[in-house]
N, C-alpha and C positions, 0 to 999 in steps of 0.2 A: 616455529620455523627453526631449521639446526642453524645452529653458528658457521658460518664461512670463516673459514681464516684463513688469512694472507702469508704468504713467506713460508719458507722453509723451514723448518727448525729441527735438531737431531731427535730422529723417532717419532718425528710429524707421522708418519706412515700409519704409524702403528696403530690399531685400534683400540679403544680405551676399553681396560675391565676384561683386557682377552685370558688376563690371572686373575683365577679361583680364588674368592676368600680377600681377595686384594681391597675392592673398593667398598668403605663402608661409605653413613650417607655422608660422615663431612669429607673425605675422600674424594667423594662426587661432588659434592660443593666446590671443591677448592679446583679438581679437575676443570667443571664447568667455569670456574673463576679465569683458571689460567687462558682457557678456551675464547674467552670473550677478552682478553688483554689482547689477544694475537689479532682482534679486526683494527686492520688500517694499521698495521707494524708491520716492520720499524716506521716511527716519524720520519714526515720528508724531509720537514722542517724543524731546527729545535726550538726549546723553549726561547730560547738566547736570540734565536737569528730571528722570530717572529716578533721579540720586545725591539729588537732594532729596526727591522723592515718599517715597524709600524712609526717611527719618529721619520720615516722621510717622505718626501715626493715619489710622486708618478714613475719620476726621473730616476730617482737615487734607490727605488724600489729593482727597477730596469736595472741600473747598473749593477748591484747587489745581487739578484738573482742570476746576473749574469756571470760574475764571476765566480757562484756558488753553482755553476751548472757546467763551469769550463769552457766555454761557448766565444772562442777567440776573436772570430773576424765574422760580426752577421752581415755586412754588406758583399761577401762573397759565398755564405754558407746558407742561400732562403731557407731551408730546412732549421737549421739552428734558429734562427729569427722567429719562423713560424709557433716551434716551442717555446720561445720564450717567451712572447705576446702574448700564448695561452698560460702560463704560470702568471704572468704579470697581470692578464686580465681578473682573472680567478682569483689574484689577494687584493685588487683594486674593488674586485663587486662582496669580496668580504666584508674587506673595512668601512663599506656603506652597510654592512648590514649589522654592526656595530657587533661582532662575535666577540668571545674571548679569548685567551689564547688557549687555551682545549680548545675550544671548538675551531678556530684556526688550525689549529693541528690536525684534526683531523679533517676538515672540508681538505686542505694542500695535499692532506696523504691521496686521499679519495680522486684529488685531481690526476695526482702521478701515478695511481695504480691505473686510475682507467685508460692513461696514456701509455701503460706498462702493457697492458691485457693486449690493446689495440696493436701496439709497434712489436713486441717481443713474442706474446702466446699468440698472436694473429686474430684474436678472438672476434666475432662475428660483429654486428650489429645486434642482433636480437639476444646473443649468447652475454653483450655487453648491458644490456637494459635490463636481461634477467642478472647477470651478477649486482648489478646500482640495487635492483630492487630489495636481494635481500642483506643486500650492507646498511641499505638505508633501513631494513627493518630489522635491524641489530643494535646500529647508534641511535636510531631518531625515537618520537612518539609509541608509548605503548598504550592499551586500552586496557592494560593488568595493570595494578601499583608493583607490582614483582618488577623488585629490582632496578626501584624506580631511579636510583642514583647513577645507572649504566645510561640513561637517556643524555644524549649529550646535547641534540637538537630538540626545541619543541615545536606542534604542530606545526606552524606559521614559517619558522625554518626551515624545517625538513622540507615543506611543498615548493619555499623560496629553492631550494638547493636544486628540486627537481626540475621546475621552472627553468633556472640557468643551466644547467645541464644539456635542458633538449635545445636549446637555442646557442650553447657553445662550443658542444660535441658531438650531440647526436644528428641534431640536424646537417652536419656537416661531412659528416663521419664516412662516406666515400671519398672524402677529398681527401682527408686524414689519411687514409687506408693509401692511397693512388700515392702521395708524398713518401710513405713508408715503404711502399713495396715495390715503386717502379725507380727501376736504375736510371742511372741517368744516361746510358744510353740506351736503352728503349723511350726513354722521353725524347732525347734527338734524333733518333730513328723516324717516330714518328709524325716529327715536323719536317722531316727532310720527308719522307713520303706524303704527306700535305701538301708542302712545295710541289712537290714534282707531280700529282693530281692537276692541280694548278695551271703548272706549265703544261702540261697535254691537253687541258681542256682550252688553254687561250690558242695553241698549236693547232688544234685538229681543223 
């Protein structure tokens, strides 16, 4: 399966080996090296703030990501709120599943790209389950020993991440879409026409 990679980078565009004579095979090696650095970069989270998260509470998790996300006032902002429950939940069902801090790193990247794909590239549902699929079959379980040191999940993980996934994101993932993409006055639009259905029908 080719590599996916995430983010931009200068000459990202470019296609590799389009100069004659250029790539010999450690060439390609290091090429294909730098290739598999770019899945799930940049981190969301560093090394630094994942050794600290992990020494606190539920609470102090909450607080922490909140200030690390900018996210001022959630009792007037439900959309900020909303994201942040889902970041908070996501390093809450890590830390039961006793990862490292790599693999912290990279399950938090994978939360915020596929909240990247959904809110900013608008990506689909099916467009988003086909990206998961081959991220997770970049980082997770291989059935080749090639390159066995790039697996960052094993079996049991990767299916665990899957698992959580469809019952955090995807299964919800109209609602997600409907938060991100409807203004807030077409969402008062459409209660004020409710109301007023309402009122004609108790009228007629």
């Amino acid at each position: 399966m080719a590599t996916v990679s995430l983010g931009t980078t200068p000459g990202g565009t470019t296609p590799v080996g389009t100069t004659p004579g250029v790539n010999t095979p450690d060439s390609e090696k290091n090429d294909e090296f730098q290739e598999h650095e770019k899945i799930l970069s940049p981190d969301f989270l560093s090394t630094a703030q994942i050794t600290d998260l992990l020494t606190e509470d539920v609470d102090g998790i909450q607080e922490k990501l909140r200030i690390f996300l900018n996210f001022k006032n959630l009792h007037t902002h439900l959309k900020d709120a909303i994201i942040l429950d889902y970041y908070v939940s996501g390093f809450m069902w890590a830390k039961g599943m006793d990862f490292s801090v790599t693999q912290y790193s990279k399950f938090m990247t994978l939360l915020d790209m596929l909240l990247h794909n959904l809110r900013t590239l608008h990506m689909s549902l099916e467009d988003s389950i086909k990206w998961f699929g081959e991220v997770m079959a970049e980082i997770g379980p291989r059935h080749s020993q090639k390159k066995k040191e790039w697996n960052i999940f094993d079996v049991k993980q990767a299916n665990a991440i899957i698992d959580y996934l469809k019952i955090s994101l995807f299964q919800h993932y109209k609602l997600y879409e409907f938060m991100f993409y409807s203004t807030r006055e077409e969402i008062v639009i459409g209660t004020e026409v409710s109301h007023a259905d309402s009122f004609s029908s108790h009228h007629s």
